[in-house]
N, C-alpha and C positions, 0 to 999 in steps of 0.2 A: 461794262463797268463792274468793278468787284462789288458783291453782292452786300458786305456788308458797309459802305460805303453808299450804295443805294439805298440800302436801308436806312442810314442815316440821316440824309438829305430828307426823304419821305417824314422821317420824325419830325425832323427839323422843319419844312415847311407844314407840317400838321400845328404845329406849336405857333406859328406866324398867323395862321389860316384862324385861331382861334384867337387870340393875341388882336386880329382886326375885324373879331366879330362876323367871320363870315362864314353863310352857309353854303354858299356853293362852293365845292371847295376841289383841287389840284391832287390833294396828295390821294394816299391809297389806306386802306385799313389796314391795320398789322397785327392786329389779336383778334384770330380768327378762330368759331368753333364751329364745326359743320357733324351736325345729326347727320350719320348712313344710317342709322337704324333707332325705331323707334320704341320696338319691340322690346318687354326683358321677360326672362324664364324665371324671376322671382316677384315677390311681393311684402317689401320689407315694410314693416309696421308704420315707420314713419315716413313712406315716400307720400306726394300728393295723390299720387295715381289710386295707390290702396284704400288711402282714404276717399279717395270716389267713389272707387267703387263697395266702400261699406258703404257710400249712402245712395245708391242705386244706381250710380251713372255712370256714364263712361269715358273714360282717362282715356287723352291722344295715343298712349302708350297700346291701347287695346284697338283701336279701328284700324279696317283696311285699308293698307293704303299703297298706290303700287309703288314699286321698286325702280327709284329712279336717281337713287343719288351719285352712282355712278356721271350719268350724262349733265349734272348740275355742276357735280365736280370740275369736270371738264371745263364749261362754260366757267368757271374760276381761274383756271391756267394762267392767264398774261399776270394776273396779280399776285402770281403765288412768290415772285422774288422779291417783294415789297414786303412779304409777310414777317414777323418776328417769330412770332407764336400760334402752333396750327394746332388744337384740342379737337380731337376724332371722337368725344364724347357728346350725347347730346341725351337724347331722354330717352334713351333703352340702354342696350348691353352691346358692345362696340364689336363682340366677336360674331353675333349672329347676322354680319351685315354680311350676305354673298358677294358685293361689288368691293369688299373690303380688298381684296387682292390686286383688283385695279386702281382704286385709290392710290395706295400704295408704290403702285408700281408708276402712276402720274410724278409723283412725289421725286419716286428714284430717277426720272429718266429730265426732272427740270431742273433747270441751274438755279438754285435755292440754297440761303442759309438760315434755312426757317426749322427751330424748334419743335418737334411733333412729341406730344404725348396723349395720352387715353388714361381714366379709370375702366376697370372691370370688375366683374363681380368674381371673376375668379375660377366661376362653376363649368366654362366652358372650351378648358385648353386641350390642344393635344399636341403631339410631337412638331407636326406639320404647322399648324399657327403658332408655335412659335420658333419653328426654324425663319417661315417668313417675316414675322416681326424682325427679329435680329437678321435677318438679312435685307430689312428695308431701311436700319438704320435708327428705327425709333427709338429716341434720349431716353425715355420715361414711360414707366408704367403705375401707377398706381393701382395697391389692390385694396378696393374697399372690406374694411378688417373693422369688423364693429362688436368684440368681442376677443376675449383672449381662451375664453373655456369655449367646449362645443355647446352647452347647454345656452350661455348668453347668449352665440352669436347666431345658431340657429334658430333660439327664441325670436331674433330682431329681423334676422334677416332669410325669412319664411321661403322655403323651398331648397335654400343655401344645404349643402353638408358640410361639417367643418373639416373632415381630413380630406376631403379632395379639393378644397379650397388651397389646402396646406399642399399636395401632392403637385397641384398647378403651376403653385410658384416655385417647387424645388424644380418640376421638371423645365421651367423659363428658364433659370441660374442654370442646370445641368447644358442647354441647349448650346446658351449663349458660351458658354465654357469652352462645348466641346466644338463650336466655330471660332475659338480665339478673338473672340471680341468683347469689348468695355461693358459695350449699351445694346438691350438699354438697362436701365440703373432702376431699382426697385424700393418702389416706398410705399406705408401703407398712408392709406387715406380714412380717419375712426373719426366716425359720426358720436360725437358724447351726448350722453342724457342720465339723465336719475339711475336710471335700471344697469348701467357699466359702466357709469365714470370709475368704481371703483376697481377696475380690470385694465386702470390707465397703466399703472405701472408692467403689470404682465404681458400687456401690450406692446413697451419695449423689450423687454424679455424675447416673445416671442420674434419680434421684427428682426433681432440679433439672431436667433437661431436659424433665422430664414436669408438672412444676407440684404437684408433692408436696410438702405443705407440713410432714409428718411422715414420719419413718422408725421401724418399732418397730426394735429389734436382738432377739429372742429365743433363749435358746437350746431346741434341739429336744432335747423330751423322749425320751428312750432307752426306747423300747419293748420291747428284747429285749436280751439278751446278747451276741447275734450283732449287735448295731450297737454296741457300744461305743468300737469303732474308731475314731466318729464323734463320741465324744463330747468337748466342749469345755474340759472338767476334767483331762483331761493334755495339754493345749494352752496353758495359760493366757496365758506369754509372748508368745506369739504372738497369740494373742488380743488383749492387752493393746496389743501396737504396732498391730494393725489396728482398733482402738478409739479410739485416742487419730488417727488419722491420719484415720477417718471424722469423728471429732467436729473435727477443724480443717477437713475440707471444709464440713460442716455449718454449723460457723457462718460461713465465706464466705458460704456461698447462702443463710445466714438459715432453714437446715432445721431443726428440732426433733429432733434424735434420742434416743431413747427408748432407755436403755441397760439392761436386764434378760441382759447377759451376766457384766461380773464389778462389784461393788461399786468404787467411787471409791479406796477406799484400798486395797483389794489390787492394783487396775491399777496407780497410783501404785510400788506395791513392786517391781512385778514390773519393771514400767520406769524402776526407781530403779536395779534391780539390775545394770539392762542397761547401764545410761550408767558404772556402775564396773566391778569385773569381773567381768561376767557370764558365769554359764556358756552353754555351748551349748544351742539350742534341743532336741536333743536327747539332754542331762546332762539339761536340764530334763524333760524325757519321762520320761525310764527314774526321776529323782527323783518324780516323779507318775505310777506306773504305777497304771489304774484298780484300786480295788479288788476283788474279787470282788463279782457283782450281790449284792446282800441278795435273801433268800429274795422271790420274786417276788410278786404283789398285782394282785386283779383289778382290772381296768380298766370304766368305767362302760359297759352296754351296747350305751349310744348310741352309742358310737365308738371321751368320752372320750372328743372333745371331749372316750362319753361320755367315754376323752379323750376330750379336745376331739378331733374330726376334724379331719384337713386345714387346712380354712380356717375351726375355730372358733377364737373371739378368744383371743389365748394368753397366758399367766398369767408372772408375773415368776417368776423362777428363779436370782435372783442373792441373796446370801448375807442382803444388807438388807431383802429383800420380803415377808419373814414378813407383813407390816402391810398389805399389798395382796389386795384382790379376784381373784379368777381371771377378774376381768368385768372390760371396759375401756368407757369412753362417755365423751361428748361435751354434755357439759352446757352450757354456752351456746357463743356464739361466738365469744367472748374466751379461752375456755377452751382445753386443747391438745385436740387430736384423740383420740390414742393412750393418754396417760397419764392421761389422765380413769380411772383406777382408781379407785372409790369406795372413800375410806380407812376404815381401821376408825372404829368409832362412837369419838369421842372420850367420857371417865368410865366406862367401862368398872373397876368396882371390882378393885384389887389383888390382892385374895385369889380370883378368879377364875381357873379354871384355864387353863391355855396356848392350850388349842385355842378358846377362845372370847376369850381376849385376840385371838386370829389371825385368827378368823373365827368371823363374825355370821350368817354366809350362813341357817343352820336358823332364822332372824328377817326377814330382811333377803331374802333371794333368793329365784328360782322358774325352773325349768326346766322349760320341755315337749316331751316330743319326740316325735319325729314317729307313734311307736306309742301317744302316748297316757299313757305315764307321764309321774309329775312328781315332780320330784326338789329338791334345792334348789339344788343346781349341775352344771353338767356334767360333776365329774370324779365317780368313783369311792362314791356314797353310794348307797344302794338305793331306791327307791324311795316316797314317802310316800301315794301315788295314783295315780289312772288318771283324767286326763278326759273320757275318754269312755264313764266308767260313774259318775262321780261328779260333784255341783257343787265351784268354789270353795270356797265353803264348808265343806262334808263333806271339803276333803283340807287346807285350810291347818290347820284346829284338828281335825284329827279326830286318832285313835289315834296314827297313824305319826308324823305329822308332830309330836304332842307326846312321844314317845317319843324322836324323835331329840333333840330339844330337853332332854331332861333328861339324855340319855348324854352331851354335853355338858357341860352343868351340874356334872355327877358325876364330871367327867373320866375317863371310858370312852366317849370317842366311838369308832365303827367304825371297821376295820382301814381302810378304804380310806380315810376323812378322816384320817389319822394318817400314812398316806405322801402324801397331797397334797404336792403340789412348795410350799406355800404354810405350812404345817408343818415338812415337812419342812429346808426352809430355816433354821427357826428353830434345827432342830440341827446346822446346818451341814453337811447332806448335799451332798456335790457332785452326782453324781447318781440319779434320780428314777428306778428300773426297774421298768415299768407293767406286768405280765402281761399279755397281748390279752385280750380280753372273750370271745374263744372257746377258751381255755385252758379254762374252765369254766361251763358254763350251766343254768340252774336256773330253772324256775320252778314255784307252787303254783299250780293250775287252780283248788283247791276247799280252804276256803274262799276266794270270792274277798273283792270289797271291802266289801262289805257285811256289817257286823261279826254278824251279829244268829246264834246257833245255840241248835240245843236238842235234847236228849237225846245221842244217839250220832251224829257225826257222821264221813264221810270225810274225811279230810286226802289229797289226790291230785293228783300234779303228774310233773313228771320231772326229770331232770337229766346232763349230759353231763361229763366229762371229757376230757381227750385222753389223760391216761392208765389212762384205764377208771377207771369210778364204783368202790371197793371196799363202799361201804354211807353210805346216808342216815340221819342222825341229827335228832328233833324235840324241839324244845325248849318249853318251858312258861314263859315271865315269868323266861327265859334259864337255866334249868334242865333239866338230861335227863330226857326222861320217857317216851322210846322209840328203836328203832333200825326204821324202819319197812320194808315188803317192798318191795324193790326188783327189777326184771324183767319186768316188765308192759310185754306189748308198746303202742309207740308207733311204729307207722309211717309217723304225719304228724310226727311229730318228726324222723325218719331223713330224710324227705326234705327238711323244712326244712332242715336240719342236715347234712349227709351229711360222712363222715369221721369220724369217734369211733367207739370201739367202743362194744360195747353199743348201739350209734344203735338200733335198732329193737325195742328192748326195755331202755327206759331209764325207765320209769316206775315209779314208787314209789305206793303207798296204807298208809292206817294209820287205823285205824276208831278215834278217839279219842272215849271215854265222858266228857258232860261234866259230869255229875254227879258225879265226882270233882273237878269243881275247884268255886272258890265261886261265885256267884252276880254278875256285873260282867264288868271287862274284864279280858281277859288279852292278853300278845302272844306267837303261835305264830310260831316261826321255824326254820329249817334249816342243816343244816351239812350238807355234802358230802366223803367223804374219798375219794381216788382211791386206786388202790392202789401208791402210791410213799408213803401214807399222811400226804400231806398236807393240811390242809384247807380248806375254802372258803367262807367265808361266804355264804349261799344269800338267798333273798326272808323278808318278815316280812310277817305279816297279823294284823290285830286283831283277835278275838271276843269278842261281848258273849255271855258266859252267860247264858240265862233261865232260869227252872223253869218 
């Protein structure tokens, strides 16, 4: 069957499959992002990772972990013609991945009409990686460009040098040049904040100098409290004139710029306001003083990406984006680079709740990262499997994955899809304050993913806080059904981990009799409360009862 005609059909029963409410579902996921590597060579001031590790702990980006995303990859093959959009970014730097050449070459040797692009940081090209890029075909590159002087962008983006950043991307263009080929097509990706919104416009400047035929604008997600300073939401004015003064260089040079900082008609006002009598930029401040954070919210393991990391593809954040993906691609070559946001499914019924008017992803999406979990996007959702203890198969329609699909449905999706910046948006949040992924960490060792128990079984895992665990709580098909022992020493946890109290005696067990519940599947899950007594949404796992 022609590929993109498969593709079609797979949309199109994805759109029915939701349309009758259902979780188990036929079709296949089409907006795919798969972590090879977890690892990055820098430490840019506002990834989640850096901010762990200022407050002692340690970001997924930092642990060991082995090298296996080659043979995950693999176990993806039969799905990969279904695919639309395949993002090689996940929560490190896409070049340091050794299995990248196999990927790749999986990619070249399948009958696919699937979109492949990456961010990088840039720091890490040479001749050879990028004659294989442009000879594997890849659309799109994004290079994360968070700065237009060397003093900015090495300020933000810590280990970065700016002229070999620069040297990287002429020697990609020189590459691709001198093999007579298109793609792939080159755009930058600039994280805005306080400290370089005002380097927006030079920013096109330089994109033109370099052959960048896109520019994203996004704004940087606010990780903590302590960055709010940075945030772009008591700037807006200001904002608004170095928007409008990028988008007139933009369209001299014929650049695409990709505007994810304020909606068209609030710029419009703000520099309505300005041209009659406007107040001072900062009346305008002190009139937009940030809010106090909203109670904080874990952030996806992986980064974030699971944020997104660093240099994952980063999601609109402007007041009209509710309707967009947290995934960006490159669908053919007509198409834009950047804004290739697969939009929501269009027929999506009315009486359907918000978060699935917003997002399809628990249908539609697949995240793999680099430890092996699979998630359906890279922000903030738990995860529905592990592939390298389960097939395809066993994690798209298994327990988790139809579970999250009806907490949707039922509109009680989890706390972490509810402050997605993609959500969030829809309630006109200005900004988006991400807990770090090491604020709180949790996971169930037993059962694991294989649903099957019988008789009395252990429930046994651990969990960290930074402000000390005060008690574990399990749950039964979302109902309390115990408060299990917690204090069990874990001393490979401490050292994985180090910094949290409690580290070395953070483990929990709870001997649960399953002959008290019925015969089928149930879903055990946990909550965590620290002793500031707030609480945490922990891991879920499926059990099939048998007698």
């Amino acid at each position: 069957m022609d590929p993109r005609l498969l593709r079609h059909r797979n949309q199109e029963t994805a759109l029915r499959e939701i349309a009758e409410r259902r979780d188990r579902v036929d079709s296949y996921p089409y907006e795919i992002q798969f972590s090879g590597e977890h690892r990055c060579n820098l430490r840019c001031i506002q990834c989640g990772a850096t901010i762990e590790r200022n407050q002692g702990l340690v970001p997924l980006m930092d642990e060991r972990l082995p090298q296996r995303s080659l043979e995950r990859f693999e176990k993806l093959r039969p799905q990969i013609p279904y695919w639309q959009w395949l993002s090689l970014t996940g929560s490190g730097e896409t070049l340091i991945n050794p299995d990248l050449p196999g990927i790749l070459e999986i990619l070249v040797d399948t009958d696919h009409d699937c979109s492949v692009a990456f961010n990088t940081n840039g720091t890490l090209w040479t001749r050879e990686k990028a004659k294989m890029i442009v000879e594997a075909g890849v659309h799109a590159i994004r290079f994360s460009m968070d700065g237009a002087t060397k003093e900015t962008f090495e300020r933000i983006r810590v280990n970065a040098k700016f002229e070999k950043v620069l040297d990287g991307i002429r020697m990609l263009r020189s590459v691709r040049d001198e093999l007579g080929a298109t793609r792939p097509k080159i755009a930058f990706s600039c994280n805005f904040m306080r400290q370089n919104i005002e380097e927006l416009p030079m920013l096109v400047d330089l994109a033109h100098e370099l052959g960048a035929v896109e520019l994203i604008a996004n704004n940087t997600i606010i990780y903590a409290p302590e960055m709010q300073h940075e945030a772009l939401s008591s700037f807006r004015p200001l904002v608004a004139r170095m928007l409008r003064a990028g988008q007139q260089r933009a369209k001299e040079f014929g650049i695409k710029l990709i505007n994810q900082l304020l909606d068209d008609t609030e710029a419009e006002q703000y520099l309505g306001a300005e041209e009659g009598s406007a107040p001072s930029l900062e009346q305008n401040v002190a009139a937009e003083k940030p809010a106090a954070a909203p109670a904080e919210t874990l952030a996806p393991s992986a980064s974030p990406t699971a944020e997104p990391a660093a240099d994952a593809p980063e999601a609109p954040t402007k007041s009209d984006a509710a309707a967009a993906s947290p995934c960006q691609t490159t669908a053919t070559e007509s198409e834009s680079i950047a804004e290739l946001v697969l939009p929501p499914l269009e027929g999506i019924p009315e009486d359907m709740p918000e978060i699935v008017q917003a997002c399809q992803r628990p249908w539609t999406g697949l995240y793999v990262e680099n430890n092996g979990f699979v998630k359906v996007c890279c922000f903030d959702v738990k995860p529905i499997g592990n592939l390298d203890e389960q097939s395809f198969d066993e994690i798209w329609n298994g327990p988790l994955a139809r579970e999250l699909r009806r907490s949707f449905l039922e509109d009680r999706a989890p706390e972490g899809c509810r402050n997605c910046f993609i959500f969030a948006s829809k309630r006109a949040t200005k900004d988006v304050f991400v807990r770090p992924s090491g604020a709180m960490r949790c996971h169930i060792d037993a059962p694991g993913f294989d649903p099957r128990v019988l008789g009395t079984t252990t429930v046994h895992g651990w969990a960290l806080d930074r402000a000390g665990v005060e008690r574990v709580e399990l749950f039964i098909d979302g109902d309390l059904h115990a408060v299990t022992a917690y204090g069990h020493s874990r001393v490979d946890v401490e050292e994985a981990f180090p910094g949290y109290p409690d580290g070395s005696a953070c483990g929990f067990r709870y001997d649960l009799d399953t002959s008290t519940l019925s015969v089928g599947e149930h879903l055990l899950s946990v909550s965590v409360y620290n002793h500031e007594g707030e609480p945490g949404e922990g891991p879920k796992r499926a059990i099939m009862v048998a007698r």
